[in-house]
py3Dmol code that shows the C-alpha trace and the ligand (Angstrom):
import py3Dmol

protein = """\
ATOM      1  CA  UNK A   1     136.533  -8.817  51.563  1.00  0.00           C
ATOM      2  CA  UNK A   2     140.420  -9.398  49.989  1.00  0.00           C
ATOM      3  CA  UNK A   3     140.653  -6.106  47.570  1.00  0.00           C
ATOM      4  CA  UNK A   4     140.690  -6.806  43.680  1.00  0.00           C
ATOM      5  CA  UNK A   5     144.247  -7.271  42.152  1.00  0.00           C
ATOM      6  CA  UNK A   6     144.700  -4.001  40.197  1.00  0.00           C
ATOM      7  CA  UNK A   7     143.650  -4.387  36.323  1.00  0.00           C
ATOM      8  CA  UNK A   8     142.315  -8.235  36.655  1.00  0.00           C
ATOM      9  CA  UNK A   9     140.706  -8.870  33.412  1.00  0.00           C
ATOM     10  CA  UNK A  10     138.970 -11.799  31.604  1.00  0.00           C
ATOM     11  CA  UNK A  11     137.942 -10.486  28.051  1.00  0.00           C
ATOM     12  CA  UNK A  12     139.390  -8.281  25.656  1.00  0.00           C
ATOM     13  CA  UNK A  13     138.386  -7.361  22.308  1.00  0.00           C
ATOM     14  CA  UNK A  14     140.920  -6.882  19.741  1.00  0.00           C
ATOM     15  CA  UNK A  15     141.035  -6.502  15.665  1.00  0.00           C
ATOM     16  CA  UNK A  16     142.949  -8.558  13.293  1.00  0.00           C
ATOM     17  CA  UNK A  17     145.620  -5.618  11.426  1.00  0.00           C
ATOM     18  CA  UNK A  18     144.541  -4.559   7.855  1.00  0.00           C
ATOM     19  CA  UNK A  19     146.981  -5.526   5.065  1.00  0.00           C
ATOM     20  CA  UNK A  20     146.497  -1.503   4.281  1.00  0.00           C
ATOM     21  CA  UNK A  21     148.464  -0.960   7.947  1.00  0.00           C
ATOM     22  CA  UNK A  22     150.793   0.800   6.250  1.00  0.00           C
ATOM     23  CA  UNK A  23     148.389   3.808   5.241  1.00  0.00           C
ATOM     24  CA  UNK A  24     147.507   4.822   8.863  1.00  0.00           C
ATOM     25  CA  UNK A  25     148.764   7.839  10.686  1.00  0.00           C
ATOM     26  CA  UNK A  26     152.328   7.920  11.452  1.00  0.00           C
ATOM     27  CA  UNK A  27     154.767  10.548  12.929  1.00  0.00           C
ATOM     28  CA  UNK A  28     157.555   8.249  12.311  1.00  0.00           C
ATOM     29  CA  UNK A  29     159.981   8.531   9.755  1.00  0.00           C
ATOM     30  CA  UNK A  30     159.017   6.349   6.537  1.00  0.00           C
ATOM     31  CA  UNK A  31     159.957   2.868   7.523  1.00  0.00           C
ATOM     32  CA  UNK A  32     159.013   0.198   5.236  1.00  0.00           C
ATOM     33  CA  UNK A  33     156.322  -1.352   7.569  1.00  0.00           C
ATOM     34  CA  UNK A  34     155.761  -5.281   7.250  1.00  0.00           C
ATOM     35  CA  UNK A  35     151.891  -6.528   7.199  1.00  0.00           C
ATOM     36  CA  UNK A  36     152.636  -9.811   7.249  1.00  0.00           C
ATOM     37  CA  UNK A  37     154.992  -9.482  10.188  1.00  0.00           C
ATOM     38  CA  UNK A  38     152.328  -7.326  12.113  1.00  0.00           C
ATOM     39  CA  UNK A  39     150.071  -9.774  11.926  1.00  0.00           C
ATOM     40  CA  UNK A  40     152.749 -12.434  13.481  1.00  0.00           C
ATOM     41  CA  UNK A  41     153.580 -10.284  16.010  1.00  0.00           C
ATOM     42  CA  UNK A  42     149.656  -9.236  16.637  1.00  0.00           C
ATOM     43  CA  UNK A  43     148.841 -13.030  17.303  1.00  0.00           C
ATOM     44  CA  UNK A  44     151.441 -13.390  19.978  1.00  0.00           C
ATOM     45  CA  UNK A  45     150.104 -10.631  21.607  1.00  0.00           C
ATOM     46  CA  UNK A  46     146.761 -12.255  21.317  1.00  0.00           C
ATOM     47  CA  UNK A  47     148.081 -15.701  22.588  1.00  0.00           C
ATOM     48  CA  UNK A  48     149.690 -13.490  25.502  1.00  0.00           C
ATOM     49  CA  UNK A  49     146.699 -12.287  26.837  1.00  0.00           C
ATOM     50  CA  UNK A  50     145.390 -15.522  26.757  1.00  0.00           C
ATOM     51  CA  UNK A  51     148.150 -17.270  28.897  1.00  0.00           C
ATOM     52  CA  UNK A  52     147.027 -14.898  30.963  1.00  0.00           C
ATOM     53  CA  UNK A  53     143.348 -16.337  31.001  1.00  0.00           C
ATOM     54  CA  UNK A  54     141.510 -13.735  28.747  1.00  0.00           C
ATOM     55  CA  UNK A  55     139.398 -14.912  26.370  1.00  0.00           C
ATOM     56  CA  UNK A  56     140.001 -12.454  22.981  1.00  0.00           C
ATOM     57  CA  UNK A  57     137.093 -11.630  20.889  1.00  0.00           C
ATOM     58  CA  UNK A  58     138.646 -11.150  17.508  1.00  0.00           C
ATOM     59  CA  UNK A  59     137.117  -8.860  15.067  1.00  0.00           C
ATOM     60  CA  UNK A  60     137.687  -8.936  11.312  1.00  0.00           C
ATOM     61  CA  UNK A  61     140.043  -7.226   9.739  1.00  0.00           C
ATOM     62  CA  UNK A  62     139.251  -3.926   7.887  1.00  0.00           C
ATOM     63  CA  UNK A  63     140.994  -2.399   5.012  1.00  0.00           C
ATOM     64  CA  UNK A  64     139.792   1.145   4.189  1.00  0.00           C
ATOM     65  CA  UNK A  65     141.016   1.528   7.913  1.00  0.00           C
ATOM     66  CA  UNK A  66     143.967   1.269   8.614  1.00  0.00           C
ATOM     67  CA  UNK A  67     144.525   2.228  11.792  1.00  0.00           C
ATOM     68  CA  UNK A  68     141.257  -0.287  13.063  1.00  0.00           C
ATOM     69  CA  UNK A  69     143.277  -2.437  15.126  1.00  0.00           C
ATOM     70  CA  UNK A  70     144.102   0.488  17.557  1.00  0.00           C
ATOM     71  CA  UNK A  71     140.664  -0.407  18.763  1.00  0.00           C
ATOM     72  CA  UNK A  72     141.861   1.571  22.161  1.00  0.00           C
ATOM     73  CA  UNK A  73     141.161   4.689  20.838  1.00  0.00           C
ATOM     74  CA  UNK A  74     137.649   3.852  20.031  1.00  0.00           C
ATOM     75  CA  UNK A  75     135.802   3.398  23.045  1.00  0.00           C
ATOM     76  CA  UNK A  76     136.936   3.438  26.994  1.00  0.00           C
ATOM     77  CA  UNK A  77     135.091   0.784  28.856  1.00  0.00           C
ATOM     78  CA  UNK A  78     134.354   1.116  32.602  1.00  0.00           C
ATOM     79  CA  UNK A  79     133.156  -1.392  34.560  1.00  0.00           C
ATOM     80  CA  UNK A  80     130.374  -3.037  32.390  1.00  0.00           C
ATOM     81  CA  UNK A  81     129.617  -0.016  30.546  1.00  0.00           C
ATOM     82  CA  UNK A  82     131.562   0.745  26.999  1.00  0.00           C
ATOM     83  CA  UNK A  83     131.980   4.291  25.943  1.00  0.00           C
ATOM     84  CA  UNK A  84     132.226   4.866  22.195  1.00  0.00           C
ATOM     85  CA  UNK A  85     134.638   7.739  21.429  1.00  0.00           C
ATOM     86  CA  UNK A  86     134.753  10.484  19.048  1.00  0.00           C
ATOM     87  CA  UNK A  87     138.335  10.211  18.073  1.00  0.00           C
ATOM     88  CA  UNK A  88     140.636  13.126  17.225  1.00  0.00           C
ATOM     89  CA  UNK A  89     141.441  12.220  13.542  1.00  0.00           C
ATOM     90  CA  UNK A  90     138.477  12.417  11.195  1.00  0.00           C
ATOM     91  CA  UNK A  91     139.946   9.579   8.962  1.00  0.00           C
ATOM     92  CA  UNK A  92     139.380   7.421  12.314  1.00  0.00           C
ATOM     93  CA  UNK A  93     135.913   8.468  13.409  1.00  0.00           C
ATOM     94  CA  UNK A  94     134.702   5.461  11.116  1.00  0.00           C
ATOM     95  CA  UNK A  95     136.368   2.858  13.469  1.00  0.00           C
ATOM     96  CA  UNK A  96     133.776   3.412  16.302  1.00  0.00           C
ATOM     97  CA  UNK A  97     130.477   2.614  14.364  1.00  0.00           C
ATOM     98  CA  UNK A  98     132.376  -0.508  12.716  1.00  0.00           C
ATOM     99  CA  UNK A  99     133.398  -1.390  16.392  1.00  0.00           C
ATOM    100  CA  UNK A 100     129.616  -0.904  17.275  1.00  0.00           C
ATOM    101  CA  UNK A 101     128.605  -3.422  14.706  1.00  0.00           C
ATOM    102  CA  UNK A 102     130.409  -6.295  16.809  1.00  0.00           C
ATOM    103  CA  UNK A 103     130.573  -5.055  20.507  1.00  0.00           C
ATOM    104  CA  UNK A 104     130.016  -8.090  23.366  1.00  0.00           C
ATOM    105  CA  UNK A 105     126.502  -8.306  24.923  1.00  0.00           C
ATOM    106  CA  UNK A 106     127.652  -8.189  28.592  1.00  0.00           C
ATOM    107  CA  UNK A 107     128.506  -4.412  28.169  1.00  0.00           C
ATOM    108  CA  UNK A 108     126.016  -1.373  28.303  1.00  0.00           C
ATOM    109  CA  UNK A 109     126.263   0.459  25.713  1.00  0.00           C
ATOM    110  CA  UNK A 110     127.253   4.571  25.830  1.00  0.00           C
ATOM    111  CA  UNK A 111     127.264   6.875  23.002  1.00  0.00           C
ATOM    112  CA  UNK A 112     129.019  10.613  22.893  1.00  0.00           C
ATOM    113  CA  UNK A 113     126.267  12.877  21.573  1.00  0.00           C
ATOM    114  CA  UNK A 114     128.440  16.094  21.558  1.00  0.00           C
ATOM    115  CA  UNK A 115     129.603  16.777  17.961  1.00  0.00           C
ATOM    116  CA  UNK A 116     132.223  19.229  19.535  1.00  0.00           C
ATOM    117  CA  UNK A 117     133.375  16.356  21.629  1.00  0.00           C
ATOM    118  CA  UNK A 118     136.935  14.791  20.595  1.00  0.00           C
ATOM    119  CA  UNK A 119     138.241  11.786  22.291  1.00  0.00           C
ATOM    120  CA  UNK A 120     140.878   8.879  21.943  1.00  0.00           C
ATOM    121  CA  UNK A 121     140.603   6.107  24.391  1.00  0.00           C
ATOM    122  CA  UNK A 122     144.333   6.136  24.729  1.00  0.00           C
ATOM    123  CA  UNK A 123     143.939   9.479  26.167  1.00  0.00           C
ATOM    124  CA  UNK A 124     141.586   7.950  29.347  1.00  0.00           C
ATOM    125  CA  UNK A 125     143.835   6.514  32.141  1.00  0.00           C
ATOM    126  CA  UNK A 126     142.203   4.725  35.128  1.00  0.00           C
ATOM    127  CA  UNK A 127     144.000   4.590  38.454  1.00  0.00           C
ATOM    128  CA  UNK A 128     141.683   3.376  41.582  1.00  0.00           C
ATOM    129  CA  UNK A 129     139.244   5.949  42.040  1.00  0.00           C
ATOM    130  CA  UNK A 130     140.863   8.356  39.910  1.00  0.00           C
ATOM    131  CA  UNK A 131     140.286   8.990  35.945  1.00  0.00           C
ATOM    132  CA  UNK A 132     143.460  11.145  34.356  1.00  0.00           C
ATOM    133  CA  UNK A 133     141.994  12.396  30.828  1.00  0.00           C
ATOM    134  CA  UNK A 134     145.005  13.575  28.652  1.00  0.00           C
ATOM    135  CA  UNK A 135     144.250  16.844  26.440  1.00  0.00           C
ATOM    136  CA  UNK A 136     146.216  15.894  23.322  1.00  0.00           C
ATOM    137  CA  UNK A 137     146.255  16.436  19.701  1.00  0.00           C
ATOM    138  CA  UNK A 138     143.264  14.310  19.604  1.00  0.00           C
ATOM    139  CA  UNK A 139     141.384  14.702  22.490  1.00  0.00           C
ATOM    140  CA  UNK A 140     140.091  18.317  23.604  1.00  0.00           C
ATOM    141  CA  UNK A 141     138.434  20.122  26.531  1.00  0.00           C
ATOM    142  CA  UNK A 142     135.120  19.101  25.128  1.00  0.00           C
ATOM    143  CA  UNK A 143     135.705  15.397  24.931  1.00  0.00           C
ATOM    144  CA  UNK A 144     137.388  15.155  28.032  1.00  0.00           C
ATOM    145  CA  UNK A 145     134.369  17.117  29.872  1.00  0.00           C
ATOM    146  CA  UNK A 146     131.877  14.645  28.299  1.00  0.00           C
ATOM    147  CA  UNK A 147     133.537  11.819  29.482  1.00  0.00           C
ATOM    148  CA  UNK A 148     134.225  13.005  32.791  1.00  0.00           C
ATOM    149  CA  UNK A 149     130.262  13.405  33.397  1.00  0.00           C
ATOM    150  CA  UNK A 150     129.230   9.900  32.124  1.00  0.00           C
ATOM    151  CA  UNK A 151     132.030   8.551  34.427  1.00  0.00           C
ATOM    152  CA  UNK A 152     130.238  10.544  37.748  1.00  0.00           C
ATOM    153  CA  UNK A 153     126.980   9.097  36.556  1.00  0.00           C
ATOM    154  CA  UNK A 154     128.803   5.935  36.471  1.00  0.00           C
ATOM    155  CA  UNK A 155     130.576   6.012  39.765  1.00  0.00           C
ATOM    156  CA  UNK A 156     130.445   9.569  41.502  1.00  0.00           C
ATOM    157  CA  UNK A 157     133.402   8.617  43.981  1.00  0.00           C
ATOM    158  CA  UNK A 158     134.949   8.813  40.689  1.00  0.00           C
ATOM    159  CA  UNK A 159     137.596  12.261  40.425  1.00  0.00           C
ATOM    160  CA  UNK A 160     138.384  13.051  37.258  1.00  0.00           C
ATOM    161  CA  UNK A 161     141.853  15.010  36.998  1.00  0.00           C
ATOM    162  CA  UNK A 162     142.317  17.128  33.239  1.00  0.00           C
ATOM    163  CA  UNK A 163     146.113  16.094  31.827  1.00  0.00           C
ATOM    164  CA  UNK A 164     147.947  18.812  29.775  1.00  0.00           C
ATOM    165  CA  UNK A 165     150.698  17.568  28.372  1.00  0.00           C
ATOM    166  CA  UNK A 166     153.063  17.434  25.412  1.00  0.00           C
ATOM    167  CA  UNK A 167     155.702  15.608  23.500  1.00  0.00           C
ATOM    168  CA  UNK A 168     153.697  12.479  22.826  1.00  0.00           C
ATOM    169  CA  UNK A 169     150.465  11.162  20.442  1.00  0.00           C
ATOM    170  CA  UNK A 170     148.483   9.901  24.053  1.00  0.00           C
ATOM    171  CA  UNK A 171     148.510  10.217  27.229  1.00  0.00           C
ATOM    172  CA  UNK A 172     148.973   6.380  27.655  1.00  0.00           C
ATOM    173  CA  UNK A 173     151.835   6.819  24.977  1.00  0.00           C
ATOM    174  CA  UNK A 174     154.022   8.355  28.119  1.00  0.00           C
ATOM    175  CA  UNK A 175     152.302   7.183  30.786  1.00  0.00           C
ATOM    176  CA  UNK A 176     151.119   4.462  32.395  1.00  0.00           C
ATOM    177  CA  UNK A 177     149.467   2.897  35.985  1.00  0.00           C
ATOM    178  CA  UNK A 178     151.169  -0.385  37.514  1.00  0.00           C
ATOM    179  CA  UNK A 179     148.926  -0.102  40.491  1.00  0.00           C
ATOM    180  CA  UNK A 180     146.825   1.943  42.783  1.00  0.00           C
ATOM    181  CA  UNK A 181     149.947   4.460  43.571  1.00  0.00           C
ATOM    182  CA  UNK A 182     152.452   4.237  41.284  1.00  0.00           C
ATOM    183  CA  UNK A 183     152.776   4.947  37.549  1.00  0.00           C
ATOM    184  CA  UNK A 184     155.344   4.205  34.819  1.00  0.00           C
ATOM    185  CA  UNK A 185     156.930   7.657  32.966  1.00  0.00           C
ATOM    186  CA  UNK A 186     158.459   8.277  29.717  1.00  0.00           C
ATOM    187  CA  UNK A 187     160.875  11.868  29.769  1.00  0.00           C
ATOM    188  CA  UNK A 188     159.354  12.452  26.864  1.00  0.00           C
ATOM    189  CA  UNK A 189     156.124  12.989  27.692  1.00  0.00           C
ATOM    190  CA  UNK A 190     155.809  16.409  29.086  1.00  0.00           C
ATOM    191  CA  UNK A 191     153.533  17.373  31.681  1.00  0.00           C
ATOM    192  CA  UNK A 192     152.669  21.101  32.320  1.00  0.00           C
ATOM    193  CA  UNK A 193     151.351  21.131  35.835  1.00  0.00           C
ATOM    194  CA  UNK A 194     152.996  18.360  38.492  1.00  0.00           C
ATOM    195  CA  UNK A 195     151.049  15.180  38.351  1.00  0.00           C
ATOM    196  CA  UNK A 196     147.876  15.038  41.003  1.00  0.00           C
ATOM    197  CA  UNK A 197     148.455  11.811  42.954  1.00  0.00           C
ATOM    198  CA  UNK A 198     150.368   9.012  43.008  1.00  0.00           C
ATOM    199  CA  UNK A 199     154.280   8.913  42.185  1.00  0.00           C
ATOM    200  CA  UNK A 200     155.835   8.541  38.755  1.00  0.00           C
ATOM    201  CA  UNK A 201     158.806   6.432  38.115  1.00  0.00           C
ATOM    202  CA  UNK A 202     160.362   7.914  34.947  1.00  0.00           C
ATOM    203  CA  UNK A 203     162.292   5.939  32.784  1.00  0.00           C
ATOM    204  CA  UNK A 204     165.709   6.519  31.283  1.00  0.00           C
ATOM    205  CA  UNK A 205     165.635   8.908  28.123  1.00  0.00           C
ATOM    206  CA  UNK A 206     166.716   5.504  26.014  1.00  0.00           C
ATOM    207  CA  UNK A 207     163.599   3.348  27.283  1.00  0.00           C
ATOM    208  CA  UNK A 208     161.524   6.649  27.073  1.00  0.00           C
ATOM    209  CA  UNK A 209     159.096   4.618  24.338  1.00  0.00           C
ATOM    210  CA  UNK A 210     158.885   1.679  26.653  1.00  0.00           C
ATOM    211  CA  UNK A 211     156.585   3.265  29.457  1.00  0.00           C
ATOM    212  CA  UNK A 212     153.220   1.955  27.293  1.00  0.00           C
ATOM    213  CA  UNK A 213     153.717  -1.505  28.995  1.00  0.00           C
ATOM    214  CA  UNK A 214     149.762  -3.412  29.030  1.00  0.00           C
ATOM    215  CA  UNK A 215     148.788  -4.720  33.122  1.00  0.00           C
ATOM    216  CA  UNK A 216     146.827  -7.301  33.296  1.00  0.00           C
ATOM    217  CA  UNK A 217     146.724 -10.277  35.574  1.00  0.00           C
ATOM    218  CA  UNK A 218     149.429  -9.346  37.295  1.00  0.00           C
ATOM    219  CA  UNK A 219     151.771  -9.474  34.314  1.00  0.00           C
ATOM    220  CA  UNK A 220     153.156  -6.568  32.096  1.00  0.00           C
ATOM    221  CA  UNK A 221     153.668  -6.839  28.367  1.00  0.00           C
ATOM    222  CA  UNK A 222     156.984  -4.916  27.832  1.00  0.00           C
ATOM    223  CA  UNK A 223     159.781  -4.400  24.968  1.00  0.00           C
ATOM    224  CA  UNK A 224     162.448  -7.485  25.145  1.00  0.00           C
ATOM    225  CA  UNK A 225     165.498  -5.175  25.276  1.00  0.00           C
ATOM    226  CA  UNK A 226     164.088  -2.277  27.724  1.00  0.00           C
ATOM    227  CA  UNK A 227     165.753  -4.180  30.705  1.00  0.00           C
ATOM    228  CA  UNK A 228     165.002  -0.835  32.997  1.00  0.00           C
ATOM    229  CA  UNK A 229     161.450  -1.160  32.238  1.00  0.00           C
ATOM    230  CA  UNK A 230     161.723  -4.908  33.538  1.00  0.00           C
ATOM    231  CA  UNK A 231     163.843  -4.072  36.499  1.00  0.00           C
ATOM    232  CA  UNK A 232     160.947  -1.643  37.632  1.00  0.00           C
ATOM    233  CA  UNK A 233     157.786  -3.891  36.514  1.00  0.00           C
ATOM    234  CA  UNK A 234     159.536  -6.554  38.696  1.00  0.00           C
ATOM    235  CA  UNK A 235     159.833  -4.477  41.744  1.00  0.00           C
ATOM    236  CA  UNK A 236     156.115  -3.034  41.474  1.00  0.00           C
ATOM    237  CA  UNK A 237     155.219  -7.060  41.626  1.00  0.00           C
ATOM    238  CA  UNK A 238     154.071  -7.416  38.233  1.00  0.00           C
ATOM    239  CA  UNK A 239     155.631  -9.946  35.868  1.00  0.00           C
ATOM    240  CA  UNK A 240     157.325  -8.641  32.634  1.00  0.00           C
ATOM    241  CA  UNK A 241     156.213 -10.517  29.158  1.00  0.00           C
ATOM    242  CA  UNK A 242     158.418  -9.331  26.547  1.00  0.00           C
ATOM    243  CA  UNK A 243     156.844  -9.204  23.090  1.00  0.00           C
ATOM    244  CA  UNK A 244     157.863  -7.730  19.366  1.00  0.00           C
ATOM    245  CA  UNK A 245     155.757  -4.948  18.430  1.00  0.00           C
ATOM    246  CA  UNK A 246     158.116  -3.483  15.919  1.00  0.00           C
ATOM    247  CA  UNK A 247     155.567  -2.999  12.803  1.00  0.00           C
ATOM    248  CA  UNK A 248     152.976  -1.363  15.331  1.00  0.00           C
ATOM    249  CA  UNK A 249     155.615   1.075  16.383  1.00  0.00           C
ATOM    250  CA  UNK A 250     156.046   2.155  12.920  1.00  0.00           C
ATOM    251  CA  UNK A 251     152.947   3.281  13.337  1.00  0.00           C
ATOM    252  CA  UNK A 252     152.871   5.406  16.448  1.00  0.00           C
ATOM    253  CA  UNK A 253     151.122   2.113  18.464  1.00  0.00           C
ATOM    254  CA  UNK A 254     152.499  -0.003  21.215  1.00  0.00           C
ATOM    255  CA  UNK A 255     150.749  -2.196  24.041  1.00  0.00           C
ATOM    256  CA  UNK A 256     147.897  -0.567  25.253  1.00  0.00           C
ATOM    257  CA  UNK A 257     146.322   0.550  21.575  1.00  0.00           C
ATOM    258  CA  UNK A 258     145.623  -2.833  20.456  1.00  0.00           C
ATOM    259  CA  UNK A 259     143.421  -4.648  22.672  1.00  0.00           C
ATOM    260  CA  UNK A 260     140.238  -2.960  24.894  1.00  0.00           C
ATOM    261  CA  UNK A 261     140.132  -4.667  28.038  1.00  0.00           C
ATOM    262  CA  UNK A 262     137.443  -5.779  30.791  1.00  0.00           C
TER     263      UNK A 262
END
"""
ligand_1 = """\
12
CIR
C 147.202 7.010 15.132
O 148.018 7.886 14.861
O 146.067 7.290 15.487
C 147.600 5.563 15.020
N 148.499 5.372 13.952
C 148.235 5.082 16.312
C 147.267 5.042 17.452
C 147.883 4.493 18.692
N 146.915 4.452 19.735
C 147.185 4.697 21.012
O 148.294 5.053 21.376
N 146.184 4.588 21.874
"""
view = py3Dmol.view(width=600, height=400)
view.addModel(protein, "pdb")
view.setStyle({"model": 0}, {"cartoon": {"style": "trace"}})
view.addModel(ligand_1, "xyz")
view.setStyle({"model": 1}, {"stick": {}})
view.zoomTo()
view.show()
């Protein structure tokens, strides 16, 4: 049987950006960030994904919040099962039961029960048979634990590797798979124990924020001027789509954060 290309996909589920965007969690300095333009540069991302032959399920917009279109963060899905989160940031907790309200029938549905639990999606990095969970600012011990035990249940080949790092919101922010073996690095994502498996390619300190490219299909989305990142999404085989995500950066958000794949 010919192995699965790595991160073949055919749905994702996204969220239309709030007019409030502007009001979400930031670390950034205070740039004037552009709704209207967000929302431009959101549907090219959407009409990305579907050149690559995913069919988006869009969900409303919602103002009171503002960070909703980060649906990432809000549940992890593996294989057909979707995990709802507990995320890190109280003012986001609400995303996950408004992401409940609209979630696709084809996917079983898993709740976190442990109130100690925190957990952002964009902490949960899948690489073959190996789960890295990052312990950030928003996800702890606790969450990380939980998840790791549905995910044996799930699949008990499954190893789940703990990722202590620093220097950046999410794991994913810094880090990123482009197949089974190799993974994309940002310097500025610090890691304090040597990675488990696989080997890291780290970028230069300029394209540090570039390393949150989205696989899929065989393509990569990427930023239009980090030509390093191309240079080495090209020679992992994968074909770099560059896109605008300016507005979303504003916010702390890039490639991964806005769309939950399966
Ligand atoms: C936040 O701080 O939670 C949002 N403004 C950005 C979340 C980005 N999500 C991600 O990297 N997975």
């Amino acid at each position: 049987m010919q192995k699965k290309q790595f991160c073949t996909f055919t749905s994702a589920i996204a969220r239309t950006p709030p007019l409030s965007i502007a009001n979400g969690i930031t670390t950034q300095k205070k740039e004037t960030v552009d709704a209207q333009l967000a929302r431009v540069q959101h549907h090219q991302y959407l009409n990305a994904l579907k050149n690559l032959g995913i069919t988006v399920s869009l969900l409303e917009p919602e103002e009171s919040l503002p960070d909703s279109h980060f649906v990432e963060d809000a549940a992890v899905i593996y294989k057909n099962n979707i995990i709802l989160t507990r995320p890190g940031a109280p003012e986001r907790r609400n995303e996950v039961e408004l992401l409940k309200k609209n979630l696709p029938k084809n996917l079983n549905l898993i709740e976190l029960t442990n109130t100690h639990a925190t957990l952002d999606g964009g902490d949960v990095l899948f690489m073959g048979d190996h789960v890295f969970i990052g312990i950030s600012l928003r996800t702890n011990f606790s969450g990380a634990e939980t998840l790791a035990t549905i995910l044996k249940d799930l699949n008990p080949n499954l190893t789940t590797h703990y990722i202590e790092f620093s220097g950046m919101l999410h794991l994913k922010s810094g880090l990123v798979a482009l197949n089974d073996e190799l993974l994309l690095g940002s310097p500025q994502l610090k890691l304090k124990n040597p990675f488990p498996i696989g080997k890291i390619i780290w970028l230069p300190e300029e394209e540090g924020y570039a390393a949150n490219v989205l696989v899929a299909n065989g393509s990569a989305f990427v930023f239009p001027e980090c030509k390093k990142a191309q240079e080495i999404l090209q020679q992992a085989n994968l074909k770099p789509i560059p896109l605008e995500l300016s507005e979303f950066r504003k916010m702390d958000g890039s490639f991964t954060c806005l769309s939950l794949l399966h």
